[in-house]
C-alpha positions in Angstrom: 150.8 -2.0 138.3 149.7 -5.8 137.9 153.0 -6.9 139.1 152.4 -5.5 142.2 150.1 -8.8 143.2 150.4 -12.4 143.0 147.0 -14.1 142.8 146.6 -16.7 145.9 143.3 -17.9 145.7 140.3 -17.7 143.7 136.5 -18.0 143.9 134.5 -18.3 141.4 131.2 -16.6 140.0 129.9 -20.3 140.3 130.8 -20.6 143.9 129.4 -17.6 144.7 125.9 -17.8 143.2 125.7 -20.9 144.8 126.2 -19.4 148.5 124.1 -16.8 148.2 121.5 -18.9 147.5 122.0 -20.7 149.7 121.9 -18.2 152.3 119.0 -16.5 150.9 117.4 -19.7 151.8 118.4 -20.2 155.0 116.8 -16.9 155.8 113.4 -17.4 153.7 113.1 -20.1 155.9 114.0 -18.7 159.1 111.8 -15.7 158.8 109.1 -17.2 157.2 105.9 -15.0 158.6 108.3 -12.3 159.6 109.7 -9.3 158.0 113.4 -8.9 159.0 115.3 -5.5 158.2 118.5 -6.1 156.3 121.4 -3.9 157.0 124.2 -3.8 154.1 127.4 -2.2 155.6 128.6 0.0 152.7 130.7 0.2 150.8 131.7 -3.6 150.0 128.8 -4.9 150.4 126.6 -3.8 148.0 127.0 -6.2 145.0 126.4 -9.0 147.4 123.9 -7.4 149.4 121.7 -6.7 146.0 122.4 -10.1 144.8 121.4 -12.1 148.1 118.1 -9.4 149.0 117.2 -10.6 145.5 117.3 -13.8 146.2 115.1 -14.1 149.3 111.4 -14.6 148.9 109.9 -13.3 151.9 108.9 -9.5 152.4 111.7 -7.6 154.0 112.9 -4.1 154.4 116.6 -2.7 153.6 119.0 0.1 154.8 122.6 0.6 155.0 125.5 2.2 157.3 128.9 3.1 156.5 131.2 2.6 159.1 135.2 3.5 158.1 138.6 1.3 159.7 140.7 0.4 157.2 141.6 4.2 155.4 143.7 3.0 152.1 145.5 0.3 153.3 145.5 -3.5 153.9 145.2 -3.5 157.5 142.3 -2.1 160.0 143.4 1.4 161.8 141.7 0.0 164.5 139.7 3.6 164.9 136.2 3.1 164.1 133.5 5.7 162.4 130.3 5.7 161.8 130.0 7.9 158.8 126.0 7.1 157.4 123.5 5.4 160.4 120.5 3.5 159.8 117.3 5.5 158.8 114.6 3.0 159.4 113.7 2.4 162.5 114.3 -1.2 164.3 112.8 -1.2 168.0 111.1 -4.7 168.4 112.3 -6.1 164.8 114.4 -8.3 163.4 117.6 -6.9 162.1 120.1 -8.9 159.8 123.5 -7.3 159.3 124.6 -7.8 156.4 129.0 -7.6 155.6 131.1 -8.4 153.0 134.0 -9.7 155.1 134.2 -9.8 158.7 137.9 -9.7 159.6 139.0 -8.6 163.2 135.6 -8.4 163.8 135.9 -5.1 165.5 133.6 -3.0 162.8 130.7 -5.8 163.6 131.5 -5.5 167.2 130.4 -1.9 166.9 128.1 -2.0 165.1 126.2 -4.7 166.8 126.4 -2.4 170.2 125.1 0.7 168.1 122.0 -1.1 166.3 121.5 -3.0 170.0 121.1 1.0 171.4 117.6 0.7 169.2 115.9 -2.1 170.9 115.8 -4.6 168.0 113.8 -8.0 168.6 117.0 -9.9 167.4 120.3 -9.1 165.7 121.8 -11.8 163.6 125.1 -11.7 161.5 125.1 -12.6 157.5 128.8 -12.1 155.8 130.1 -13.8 152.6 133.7 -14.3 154.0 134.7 -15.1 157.8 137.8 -14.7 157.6 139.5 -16.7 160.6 143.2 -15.2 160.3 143.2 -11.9 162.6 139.8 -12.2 164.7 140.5 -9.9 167.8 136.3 -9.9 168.3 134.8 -13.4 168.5 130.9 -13.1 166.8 128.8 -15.6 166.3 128.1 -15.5 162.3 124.5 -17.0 162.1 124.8 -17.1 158.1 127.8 -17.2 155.5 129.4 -18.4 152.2 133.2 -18.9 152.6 135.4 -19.7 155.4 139.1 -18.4 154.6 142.2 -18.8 156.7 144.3 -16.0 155.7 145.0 -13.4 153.0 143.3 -10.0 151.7 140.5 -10.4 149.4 139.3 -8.4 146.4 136.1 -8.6 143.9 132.2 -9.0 144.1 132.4 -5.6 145.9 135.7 -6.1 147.6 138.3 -3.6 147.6 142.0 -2.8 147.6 142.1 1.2 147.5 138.9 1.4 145.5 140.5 -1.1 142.6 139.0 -4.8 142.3 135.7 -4.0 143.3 134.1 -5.0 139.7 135.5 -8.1 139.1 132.5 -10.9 139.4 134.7 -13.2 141.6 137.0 -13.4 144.1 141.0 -13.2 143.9 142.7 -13.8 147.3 145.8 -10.9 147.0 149.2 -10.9 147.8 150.3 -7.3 147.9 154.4 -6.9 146.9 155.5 -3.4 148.2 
């Protein structure tokens, strides 16, 4: 089973603590007075999303939404569904959406439309990993930790058919068929 990957890149526990609070705060700052609504987009995101909420100082409110592309393999399906919606509501406040890994950019294309539908003050983007190698959605990412070029990614809540997700860093995959 372990033969079936080659290990291209790596980032380490270290590197990400370091982000994260880094990001966390950007957006103490940012929202200083405010209380923004933080949307985790299941089901990679949660280890990050509990680690960076934790890290921000300033009274805030959290939900989640599941949305569904990529079915069990490497590559998006390019069919999009909303499987779990956001329960709180967000007219006239500030929403952060919160992603593991924004890839295509499709899912946070959608989603962004969908949360727009609800009359939020603002919508900003906060992901971990842009990854620049497949973008078919240009969005503007107003807060992240890692720029990569290329590859799929696995660890700190990231997923290759449900395996990797525990890991507490980040191993850039090559898959072997």
């Amino acid at each position: 089973m372990i033969n079936r990957y080659r290990i291209v890149k790596k980032i380490s526990e270290q590197e990400i603590r370091q982000q994260v609070k880094k990001i966390a705060r950007d957006i103490t700052n940012e929202y200083q007075g405010r209380e923004p609504v933080l949307i985790g987009v299941l089901n990679g995101v949660f280890i990050f999303f509990s680690d960076l909420v934790r890290e921000i100082s300033i009274p805030l409110k959290i939900d989640f939404v599941r949305l569904a592309s990529y079915g069990s393999g490497d590559v998006s399906s390019g069919k999009i569904t909303l499987t779990k919606d956001i329960e709180l509501p967000v007219k006239g406040k500030p929403v952060i959406i919160v992603e593991d890994i924004i890839d295509t950019g499709s899912t946070l294309s959608f989603l962004v439309a969908h949360i727009k539908e609800r009359e939020p003050e603002s919508i900003k983007i906060c992901a971990l990993i842009n990854k620049l190698e497949r973008k078919e959605k240009e969005m503007e990412i107003d807060y992240w930790g890692f720029e990569i070029k290329e590859g799929f990614m696995v660890g700190y809540g990231l997923d290759y058919n449900e395996k990797f997700r525990y890991l507490p860093y980040i191993l850039g995959l090559e898959i072997k068929d």
